[in-house]
VOPAGU-2260 file (C-alpha; in pm, 1 decimal, decimal comma):
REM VOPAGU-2260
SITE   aa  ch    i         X         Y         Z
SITE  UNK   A    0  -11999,4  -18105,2    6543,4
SITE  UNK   A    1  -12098,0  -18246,8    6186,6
SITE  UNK   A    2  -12316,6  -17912,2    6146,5
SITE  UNK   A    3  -11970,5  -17689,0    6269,8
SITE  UNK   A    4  -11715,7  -17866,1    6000,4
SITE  UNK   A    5  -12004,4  -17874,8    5755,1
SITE  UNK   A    6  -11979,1  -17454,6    5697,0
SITE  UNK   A    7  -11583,3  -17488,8    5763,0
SITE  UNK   A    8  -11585,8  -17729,2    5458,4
SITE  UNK   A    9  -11842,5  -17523,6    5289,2
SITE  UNK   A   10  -11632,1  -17187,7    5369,0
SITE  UNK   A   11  -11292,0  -17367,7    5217,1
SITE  UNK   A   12  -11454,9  -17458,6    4931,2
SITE  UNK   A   13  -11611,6  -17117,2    4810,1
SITE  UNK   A   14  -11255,4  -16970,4    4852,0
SITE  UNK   A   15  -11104,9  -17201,3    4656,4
SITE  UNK   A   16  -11377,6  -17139,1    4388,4
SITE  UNK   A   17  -11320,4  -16736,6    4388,8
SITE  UNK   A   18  -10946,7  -16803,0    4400,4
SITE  UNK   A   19  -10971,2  -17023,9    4067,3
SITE  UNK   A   20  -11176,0  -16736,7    3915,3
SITE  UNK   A   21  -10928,7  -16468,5    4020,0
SITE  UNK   A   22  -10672,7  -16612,8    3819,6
SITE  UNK   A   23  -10954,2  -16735,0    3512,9
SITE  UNK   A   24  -10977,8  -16346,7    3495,8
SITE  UNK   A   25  -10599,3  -16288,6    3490,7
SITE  UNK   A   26  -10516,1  -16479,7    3208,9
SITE  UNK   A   27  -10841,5  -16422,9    3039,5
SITE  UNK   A   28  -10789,8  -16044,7    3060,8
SITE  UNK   A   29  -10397,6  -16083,5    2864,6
SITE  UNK   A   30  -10523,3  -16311,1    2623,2
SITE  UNK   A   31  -10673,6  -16041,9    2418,7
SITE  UNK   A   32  -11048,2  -16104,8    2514,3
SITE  UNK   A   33  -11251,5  -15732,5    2526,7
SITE  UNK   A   34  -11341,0  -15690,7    2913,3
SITE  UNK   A   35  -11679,7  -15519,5    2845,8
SITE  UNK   A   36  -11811,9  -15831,2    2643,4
SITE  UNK   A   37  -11697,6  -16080,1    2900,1
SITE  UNK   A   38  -11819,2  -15908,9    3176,1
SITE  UNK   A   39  -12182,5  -15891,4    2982,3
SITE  UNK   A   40  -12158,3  -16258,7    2910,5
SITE  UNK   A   41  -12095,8  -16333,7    3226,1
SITE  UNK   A   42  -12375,3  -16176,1    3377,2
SITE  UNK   A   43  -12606,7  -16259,7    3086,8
SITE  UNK   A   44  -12521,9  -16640,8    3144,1
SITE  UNK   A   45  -12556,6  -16612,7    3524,4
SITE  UNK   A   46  -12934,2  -16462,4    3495,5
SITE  UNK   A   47  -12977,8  -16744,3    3231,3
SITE  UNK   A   48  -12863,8  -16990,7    3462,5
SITE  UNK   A   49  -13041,5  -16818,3    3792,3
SITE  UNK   A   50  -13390,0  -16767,9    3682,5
SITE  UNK   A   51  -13487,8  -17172,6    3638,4
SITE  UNK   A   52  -13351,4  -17203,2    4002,9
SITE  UNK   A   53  -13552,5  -16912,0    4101,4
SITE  UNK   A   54  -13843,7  -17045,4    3946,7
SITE  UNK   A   55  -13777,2  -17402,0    4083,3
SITE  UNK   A   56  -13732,9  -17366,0    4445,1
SITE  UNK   A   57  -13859,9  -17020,0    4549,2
SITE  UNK   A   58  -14178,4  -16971,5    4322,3
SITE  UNK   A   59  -14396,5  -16923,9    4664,0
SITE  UNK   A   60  -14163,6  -16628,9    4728,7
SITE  UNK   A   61  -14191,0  -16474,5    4405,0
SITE  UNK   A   62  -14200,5  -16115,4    4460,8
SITE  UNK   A   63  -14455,9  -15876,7    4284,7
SITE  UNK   A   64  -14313,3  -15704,7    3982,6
SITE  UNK   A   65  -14389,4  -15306,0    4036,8
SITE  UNK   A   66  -14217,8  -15002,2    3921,4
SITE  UNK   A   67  -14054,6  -14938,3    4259,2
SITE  UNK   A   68  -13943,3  -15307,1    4216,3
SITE  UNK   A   69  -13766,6  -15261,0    3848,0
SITE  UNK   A   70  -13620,7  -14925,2    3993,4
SITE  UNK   A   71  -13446,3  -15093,0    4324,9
SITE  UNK   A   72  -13355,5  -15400,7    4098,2
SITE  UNK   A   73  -13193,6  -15150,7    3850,0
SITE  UNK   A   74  -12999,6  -14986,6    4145,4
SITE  UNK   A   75  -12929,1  -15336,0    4297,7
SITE  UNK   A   76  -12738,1  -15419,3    3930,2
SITE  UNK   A   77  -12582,7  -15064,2    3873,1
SITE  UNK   A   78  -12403,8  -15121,5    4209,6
SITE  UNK   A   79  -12375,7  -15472,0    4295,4
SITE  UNK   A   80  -12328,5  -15604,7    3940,5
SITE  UNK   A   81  -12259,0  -15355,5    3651,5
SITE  UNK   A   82  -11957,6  -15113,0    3805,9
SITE  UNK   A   83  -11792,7  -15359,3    4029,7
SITE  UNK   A   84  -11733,5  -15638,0    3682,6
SITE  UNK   A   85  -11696,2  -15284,9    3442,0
SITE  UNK   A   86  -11380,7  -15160,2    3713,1
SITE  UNK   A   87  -11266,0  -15531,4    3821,8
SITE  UNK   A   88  -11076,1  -15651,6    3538,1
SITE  UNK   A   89  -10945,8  -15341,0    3369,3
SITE  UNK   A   90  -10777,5  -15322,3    3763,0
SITE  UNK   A   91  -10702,3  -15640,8    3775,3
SITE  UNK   A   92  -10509,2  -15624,6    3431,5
SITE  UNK   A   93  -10349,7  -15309,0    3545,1
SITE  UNK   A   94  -10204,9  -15432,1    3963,6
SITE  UNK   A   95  -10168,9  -15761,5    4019,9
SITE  UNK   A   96  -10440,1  -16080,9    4109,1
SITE  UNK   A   97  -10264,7  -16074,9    4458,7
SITE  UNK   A   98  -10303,1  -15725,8    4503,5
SITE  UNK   A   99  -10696,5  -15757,5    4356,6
SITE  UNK   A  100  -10761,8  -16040,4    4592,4
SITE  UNK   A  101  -10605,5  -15858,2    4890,7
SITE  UNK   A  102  -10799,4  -15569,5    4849,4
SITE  UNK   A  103  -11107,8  -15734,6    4805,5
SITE  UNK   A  104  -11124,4  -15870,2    5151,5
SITE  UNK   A  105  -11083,8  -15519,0    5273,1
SITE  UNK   A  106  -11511,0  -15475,6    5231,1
SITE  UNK   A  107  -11579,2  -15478,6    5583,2
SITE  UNK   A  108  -11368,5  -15213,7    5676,1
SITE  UNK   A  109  -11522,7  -15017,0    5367,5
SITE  UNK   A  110  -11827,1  -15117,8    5410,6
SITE  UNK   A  111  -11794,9  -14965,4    5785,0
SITE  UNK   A  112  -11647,4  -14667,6    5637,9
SITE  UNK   A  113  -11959,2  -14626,1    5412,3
SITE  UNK   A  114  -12209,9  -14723,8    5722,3
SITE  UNK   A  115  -12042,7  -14454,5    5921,5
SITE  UNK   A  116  -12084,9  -14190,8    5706,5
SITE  UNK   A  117  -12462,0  -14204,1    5591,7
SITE  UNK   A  118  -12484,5  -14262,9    5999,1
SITE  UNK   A  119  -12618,6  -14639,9    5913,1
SITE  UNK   A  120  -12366,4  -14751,0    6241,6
SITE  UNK   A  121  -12191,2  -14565,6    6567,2
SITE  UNK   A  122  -11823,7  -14587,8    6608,3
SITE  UNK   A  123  -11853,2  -14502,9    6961,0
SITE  UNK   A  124  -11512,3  -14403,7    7038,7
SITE  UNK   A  125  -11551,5  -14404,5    7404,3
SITE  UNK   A  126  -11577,9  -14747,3    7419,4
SITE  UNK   A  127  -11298,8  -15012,4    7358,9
SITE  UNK   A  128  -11507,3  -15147,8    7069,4
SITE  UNK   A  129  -11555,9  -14815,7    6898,5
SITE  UNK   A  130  -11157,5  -14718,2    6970,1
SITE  UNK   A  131  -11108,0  -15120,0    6813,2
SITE  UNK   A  132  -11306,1  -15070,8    6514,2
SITE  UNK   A  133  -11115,1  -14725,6    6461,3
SITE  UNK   A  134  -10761,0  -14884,0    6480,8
SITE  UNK   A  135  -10913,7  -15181,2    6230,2
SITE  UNK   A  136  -10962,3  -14947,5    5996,2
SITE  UNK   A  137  -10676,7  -14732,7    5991,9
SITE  UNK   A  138  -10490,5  -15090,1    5952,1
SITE  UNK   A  139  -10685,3  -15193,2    5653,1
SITE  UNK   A  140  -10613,4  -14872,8    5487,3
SITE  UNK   A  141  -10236,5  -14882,3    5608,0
SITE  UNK   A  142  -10158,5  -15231,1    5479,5
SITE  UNK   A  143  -10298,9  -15156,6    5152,5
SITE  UNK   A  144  -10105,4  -14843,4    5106,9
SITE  UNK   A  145   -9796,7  -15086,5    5231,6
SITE  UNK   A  146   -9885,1  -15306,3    4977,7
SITE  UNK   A  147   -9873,4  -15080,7    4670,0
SITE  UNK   A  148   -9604,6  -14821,4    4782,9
SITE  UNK   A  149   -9343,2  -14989,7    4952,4
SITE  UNK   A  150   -9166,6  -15365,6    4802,6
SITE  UNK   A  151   -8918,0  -15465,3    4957,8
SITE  UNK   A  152   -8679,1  -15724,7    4871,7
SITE  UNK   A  153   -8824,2  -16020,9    4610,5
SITE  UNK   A  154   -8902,0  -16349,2    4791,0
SITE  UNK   A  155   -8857,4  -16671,5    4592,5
SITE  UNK   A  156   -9106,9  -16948,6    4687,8
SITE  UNK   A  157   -9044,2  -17192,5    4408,7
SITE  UNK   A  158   -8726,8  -17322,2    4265,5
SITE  UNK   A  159   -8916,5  -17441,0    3962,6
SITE  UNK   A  160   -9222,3  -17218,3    3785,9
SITE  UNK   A  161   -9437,9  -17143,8    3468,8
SITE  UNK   A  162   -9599,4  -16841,8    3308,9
SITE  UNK   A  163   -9930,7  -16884,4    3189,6
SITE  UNK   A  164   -9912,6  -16545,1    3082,5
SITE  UNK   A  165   -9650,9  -16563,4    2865,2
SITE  UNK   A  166   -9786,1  -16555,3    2545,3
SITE  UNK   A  167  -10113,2  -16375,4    2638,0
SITE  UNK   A  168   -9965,9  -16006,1    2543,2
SITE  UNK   A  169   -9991,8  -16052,6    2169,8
SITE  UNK   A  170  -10272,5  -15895,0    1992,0
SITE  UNK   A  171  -10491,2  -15744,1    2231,3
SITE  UNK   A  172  -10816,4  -15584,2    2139,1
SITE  UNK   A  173  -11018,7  -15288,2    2209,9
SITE  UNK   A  174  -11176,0  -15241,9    2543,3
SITE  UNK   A  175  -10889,8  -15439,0    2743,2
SITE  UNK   A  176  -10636,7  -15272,0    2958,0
SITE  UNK   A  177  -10319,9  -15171,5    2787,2
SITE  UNK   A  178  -10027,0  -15382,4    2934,8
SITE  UNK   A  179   -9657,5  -15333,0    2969,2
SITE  UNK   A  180   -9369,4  -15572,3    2910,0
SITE  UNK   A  181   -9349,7  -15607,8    3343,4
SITE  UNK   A  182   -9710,5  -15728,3    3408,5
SITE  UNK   A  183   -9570,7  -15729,8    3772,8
SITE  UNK   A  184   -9646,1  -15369,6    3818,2
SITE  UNK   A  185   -9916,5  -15173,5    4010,7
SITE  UNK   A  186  -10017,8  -14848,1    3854,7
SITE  UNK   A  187  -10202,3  -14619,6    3998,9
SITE  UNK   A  188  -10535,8  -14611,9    3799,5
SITE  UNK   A  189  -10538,8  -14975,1    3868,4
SITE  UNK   A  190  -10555,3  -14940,0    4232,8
SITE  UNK   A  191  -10846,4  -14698,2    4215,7
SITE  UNK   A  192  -11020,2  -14920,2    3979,4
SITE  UNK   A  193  -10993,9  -15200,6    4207,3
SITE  UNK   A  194  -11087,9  -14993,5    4548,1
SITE  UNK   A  195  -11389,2  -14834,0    4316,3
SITE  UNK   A  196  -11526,1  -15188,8    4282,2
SITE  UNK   A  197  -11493,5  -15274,1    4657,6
SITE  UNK   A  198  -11675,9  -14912,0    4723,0
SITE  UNK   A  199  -11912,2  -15023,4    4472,6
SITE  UNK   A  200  -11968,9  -15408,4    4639,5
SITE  UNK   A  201  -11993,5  -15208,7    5003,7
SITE  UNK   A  202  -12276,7  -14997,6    4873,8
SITE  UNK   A  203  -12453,6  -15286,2    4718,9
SITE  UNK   A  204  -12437,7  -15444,2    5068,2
SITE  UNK   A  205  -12530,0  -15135,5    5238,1
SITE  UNK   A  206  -12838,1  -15125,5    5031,1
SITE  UNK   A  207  -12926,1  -15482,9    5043,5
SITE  UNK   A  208  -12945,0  -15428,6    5395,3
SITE  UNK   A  209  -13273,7  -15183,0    5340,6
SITE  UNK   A  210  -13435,4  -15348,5    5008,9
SITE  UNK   A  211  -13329,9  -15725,4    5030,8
SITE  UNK   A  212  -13696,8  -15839,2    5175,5
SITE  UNK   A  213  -13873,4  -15671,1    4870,7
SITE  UNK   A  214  -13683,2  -15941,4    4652,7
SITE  UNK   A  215  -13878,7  -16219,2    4794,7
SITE  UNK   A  216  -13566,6  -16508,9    4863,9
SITE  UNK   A  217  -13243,1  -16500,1    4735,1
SITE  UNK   A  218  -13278,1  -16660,5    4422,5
SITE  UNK   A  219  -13482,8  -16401,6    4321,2
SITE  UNK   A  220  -13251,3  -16110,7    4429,1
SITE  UNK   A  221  -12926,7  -16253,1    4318,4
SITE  UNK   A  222  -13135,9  -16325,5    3957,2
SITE  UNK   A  223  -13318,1  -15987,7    3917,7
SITE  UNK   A  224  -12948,5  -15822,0    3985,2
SITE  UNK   A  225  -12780,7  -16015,4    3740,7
SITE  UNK   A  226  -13064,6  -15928,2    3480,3
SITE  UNK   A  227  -13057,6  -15583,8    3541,6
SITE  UNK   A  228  -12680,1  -15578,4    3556,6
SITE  UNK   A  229  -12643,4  -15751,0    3226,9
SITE  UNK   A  230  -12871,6  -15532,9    3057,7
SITE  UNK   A  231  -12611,8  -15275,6    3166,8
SITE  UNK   A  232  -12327,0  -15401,9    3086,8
SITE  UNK   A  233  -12472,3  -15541,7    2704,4
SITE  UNK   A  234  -12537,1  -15122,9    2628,2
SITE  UNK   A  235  -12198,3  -15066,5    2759,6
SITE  UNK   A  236  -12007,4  -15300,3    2529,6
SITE  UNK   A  237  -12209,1  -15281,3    2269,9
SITE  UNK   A  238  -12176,9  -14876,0    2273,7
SITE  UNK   A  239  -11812,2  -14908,1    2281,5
SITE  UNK   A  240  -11725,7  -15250,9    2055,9
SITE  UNK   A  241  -11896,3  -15237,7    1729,9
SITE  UNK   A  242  -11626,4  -15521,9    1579,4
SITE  UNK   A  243  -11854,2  -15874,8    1612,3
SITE  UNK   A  244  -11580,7  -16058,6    1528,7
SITE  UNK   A  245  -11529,4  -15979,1    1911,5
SITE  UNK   A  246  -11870,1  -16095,8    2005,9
SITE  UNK   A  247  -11790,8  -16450,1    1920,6
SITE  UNK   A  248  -11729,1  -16718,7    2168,4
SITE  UNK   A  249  -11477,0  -17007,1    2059,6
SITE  UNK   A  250  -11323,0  -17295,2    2246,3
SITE  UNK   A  251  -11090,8  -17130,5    2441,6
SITE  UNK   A  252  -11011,6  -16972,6    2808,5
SITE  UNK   A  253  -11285,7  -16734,0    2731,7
SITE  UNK   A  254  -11582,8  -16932,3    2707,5
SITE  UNK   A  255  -11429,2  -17114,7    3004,1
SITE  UNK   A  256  -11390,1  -16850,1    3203,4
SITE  UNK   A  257  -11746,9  -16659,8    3119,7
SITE  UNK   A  258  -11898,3  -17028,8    3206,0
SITE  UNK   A  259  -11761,2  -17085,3    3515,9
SITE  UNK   A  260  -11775,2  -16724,0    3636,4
SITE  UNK   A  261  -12155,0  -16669,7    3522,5
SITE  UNK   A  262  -12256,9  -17052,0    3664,3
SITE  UNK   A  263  -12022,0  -17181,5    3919,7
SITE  UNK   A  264  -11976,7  -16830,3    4089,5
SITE  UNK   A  265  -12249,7  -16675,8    4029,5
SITE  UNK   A  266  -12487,2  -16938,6    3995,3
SITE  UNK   A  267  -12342,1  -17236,8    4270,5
SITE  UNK   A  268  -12161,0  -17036,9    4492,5
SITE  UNK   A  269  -12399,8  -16717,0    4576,6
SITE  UNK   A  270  -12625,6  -16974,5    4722,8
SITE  UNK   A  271  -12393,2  -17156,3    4899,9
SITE  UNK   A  272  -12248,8  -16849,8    5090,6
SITE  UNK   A  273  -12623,2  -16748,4    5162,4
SITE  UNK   A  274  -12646,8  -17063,8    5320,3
SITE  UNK   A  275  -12411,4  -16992,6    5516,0
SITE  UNK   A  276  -12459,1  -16627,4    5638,1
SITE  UNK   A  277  -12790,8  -16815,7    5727,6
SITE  UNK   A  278  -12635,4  -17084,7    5958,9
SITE  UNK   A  279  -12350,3  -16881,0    6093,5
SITE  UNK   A  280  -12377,7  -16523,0    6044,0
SITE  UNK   A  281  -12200,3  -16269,9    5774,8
SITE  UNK   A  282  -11920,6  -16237,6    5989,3
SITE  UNK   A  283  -11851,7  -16598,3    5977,5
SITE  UNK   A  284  -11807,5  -16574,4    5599,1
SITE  UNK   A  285  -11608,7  -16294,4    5634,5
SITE  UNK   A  286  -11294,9  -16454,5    5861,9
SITE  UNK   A  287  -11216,8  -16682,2    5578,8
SITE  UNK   A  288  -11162,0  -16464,4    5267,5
SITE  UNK   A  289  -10794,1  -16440,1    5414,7
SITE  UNK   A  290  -10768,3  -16821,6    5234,8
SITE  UNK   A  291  -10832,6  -16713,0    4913,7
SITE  UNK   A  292  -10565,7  -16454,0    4941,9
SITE  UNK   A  293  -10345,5  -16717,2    5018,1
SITE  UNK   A  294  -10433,8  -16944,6    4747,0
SITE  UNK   A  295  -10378,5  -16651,6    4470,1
SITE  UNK   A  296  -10053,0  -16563,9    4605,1
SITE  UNK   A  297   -9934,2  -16880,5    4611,1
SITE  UNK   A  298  -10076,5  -16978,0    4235,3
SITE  UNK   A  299   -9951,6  -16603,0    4128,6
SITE  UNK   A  300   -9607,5  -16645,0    4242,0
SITE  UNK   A  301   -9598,4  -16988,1    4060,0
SITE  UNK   A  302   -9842,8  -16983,0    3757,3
SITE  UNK   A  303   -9842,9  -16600,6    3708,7
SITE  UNK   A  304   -9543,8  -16495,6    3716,3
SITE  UNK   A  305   -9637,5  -16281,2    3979,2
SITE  UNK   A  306   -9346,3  -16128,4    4240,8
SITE  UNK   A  307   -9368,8  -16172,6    4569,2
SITE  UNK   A  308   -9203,2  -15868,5    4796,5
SITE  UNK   A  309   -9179,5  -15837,6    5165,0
SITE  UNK   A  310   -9381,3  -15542,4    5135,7
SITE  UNK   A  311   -9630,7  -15741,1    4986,9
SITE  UNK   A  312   -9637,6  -15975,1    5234,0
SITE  UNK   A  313   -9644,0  -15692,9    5531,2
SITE  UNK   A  314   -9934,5  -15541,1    5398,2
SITE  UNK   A  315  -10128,7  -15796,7    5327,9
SITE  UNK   A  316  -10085,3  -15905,5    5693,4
SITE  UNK   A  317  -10188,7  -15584,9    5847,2
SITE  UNK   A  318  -10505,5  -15577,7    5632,1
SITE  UNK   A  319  -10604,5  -15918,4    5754,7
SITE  UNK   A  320  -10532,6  -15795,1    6065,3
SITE  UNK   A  321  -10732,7  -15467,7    6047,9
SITE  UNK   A  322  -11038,5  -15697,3    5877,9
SITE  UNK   A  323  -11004,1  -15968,5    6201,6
SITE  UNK   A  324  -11013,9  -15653,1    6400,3
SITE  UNK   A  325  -11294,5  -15491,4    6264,0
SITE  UNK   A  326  -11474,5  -15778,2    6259,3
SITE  UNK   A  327  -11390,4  -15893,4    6603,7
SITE  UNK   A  328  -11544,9  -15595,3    6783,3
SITE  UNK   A  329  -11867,6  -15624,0    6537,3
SITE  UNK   A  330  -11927,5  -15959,7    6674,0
SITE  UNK   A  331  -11845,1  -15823,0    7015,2
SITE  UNK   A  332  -12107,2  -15564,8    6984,2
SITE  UNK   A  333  -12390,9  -15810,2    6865,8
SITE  UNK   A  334  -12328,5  -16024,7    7149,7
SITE  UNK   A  335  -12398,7  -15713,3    7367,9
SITE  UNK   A  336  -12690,1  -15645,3    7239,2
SITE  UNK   A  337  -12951,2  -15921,4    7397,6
SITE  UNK   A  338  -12754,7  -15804,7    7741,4
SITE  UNK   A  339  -12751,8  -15475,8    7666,9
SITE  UNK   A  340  -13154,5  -15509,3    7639,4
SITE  UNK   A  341  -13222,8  -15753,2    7913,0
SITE  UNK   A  342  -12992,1  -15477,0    8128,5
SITE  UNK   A  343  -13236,1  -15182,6    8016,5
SITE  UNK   A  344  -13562,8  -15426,3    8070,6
SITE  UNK   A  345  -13424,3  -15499,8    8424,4
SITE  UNK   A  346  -13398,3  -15164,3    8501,2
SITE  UNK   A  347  -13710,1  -15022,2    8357,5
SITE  UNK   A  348  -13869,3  -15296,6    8559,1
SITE  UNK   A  349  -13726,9  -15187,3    8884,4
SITE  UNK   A  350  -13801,5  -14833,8    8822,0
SITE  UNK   A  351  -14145,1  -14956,4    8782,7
SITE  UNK   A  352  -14197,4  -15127,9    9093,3
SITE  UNK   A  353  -13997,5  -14779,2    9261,6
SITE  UNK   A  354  -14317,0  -14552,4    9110,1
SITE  UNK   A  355  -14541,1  -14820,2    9223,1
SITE  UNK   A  356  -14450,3  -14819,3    9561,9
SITE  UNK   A  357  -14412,0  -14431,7    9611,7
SITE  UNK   A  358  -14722,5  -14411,6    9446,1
SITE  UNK   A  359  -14873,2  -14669,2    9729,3
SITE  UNK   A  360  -14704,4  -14479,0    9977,8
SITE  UNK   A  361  -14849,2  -14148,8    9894,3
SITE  UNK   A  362  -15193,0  -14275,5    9842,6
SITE  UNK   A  363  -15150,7  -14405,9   10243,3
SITE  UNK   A  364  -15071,5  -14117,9   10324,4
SITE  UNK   A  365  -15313,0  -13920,3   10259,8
SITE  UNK   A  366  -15594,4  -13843,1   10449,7
């Protein structure tokens, strides 16, 4: 019982924690801060902060540094690191941090997409799992297209709010998003920025699903993609910003937000979420990330000056749906697998003992 509320605590916690760095990003990305340096800080403070815990705890499991190593490392950052943060917040500045949080529990369905078509999984649409899984993912894309194409009337929540965002316009540098007068509004390039990162993120898993035993623990992998993906993301911004003025880092929502996405996230939370996956299972993790959608929406609508619209609201509910659904008949299917196995040992078994006794019976018989 203690063990069971232990993860839900655990779970509750890590939402709130990528919730508060949803909107971090928000108003860091309209307060005139260049996206290409904070994503490299971020990452360069996370492998900073990652490598001491790597060397601490998991030194036994320190894997041995080859070429194929630095190559699969590189890959691991490029996709689970570099593009995701590079397409992240330029979407996030250009939709909504509802709309970016929504989306973002959409992975399973994309990353079943993805398994699907480099033949990594079976949809099986003859059985009511595979026809499930189908209609789960037609829903997740559905509700998202909902989401961004249709509104719907404007629901008021509070009778009292603030805008943190309302002096953030002012003065924005190079390398952040352009932004319009309605920061309400979804554009187009925003949404495929934001679905390019979750494609990105479903890869990474994809992958980590061959390589992640080469890494030694997790410490290791999560520290080695963060070094590799910083690496990438320093040449990017430093290719495209040559003012250092914008390499500085005051006292202000910037630092704050590079610390506490580059330590708490990456450096608290990644391990925290791995302990879970250990105790419960991936798909455990995944039933909660409908919270943090909450959470956003809810500080959005009230800090943000984000509107809410019924369509909004519609579509957000049939992706959670099409996610639940999805990852319903995945745990379906991996409790059907020890029977499924016992089923075929039973009968190769039986068909065993059938050759042994026709075998018995035709060595009686003959003369």
């Amino acid at each position: 019982m203690w063990e069971e509320a232990k993860a839900v605590i655990a779970m509750l916690v890590v939402q709130f924690i990528f919730a508060g760095m949803f909107i971090l990003f928000k108003i860091t990305a309209h307060d005139g801060t260049n996206l290409r340096i904070l994503v490299a800080y971020r990452l360069f403070f996370a492998t900073l902060f990652m490598f001491p815990l790597a060397f601490i705890f998991q030194r036994k499991k320190r894997p041995e540094f080859t070429w194929r190593l630095v190559l699969l490392a590189f890959l691991s950052g490029l996709l689970g690191a570099a593009i995701p943060n590079i397409l992240y917040l330029p979407g996030l500045v250009r939709t909504s941090a509802t709309f970016s949080t929504a989306a973002s529990i959409l992975s399973p369905v994309i990353t079943l997409v993805l398994s699907l078509a480099f033949r990594m999984d079976t949809l099986r649409l003859r059985s009511n799992e595979g026809r499930a899984k189908l209609l789960g993912t037609l829903l997740g894309v559905g509700g998202a297209l909902v989401f961004v194409f249709y509104k719907g009337f404007e629901l008021h929540i509070w009778s009292t709010h603030f805008d943190l965002l309302k002096s953030s316009n002012a003065g924005q540098s190079s390398g952040t998003a352009t932004v319009s007068e309605n920061h309400h509004h979804i554009s187009v390039s925003g949404v495929l920025m934001v679905f390019g990162c979750n494609v990105s993120v479903s890869l990474w898993l994809l992958l980590q699903a061959k390589i992640s035993k080469e890494f030694g623990g997790h410490c290791w992998n999560i520290s080695l993609m963060n070094a590799t993906g910083s690496f990438v993301c320093m040449a990017v911004a430093l290719c495209t910003e040559h003012n250092w003025n914008q390499w500085r880092l005051g006292w202000n929502i910037s630092l704050l937000t590079t610390i506490y996405a580059g330590v708490v996230v990456s450096g608290l939370v990644m391990p925290l979420v791995a302990w879970c996956i250990e105790k419960k299972g991936p798909l455990y993790v995944t039933v909660f990330s409908p919270v943090r959608l909450v959470i956003v929406a809810l500080v959005g609508s009230f800090a943000l000056e984000e509107t809410l619209y019924l369509g909004s609201i519609i579509g957000a509910i049939i992706m959670v749906g099409g996610v639940y659904l999805v990852v319903w008949c995945k745990m379906k299917e991996k409790k059907s697998v020890p029977t499924t196995s016992d089923h075929v040992e039973t009968n190769k078994n039986i068909k065993e003992v059938n050759l042994g006794n026709l075998s018995a019976v035709n060595n009686r018989d003959v003369p």
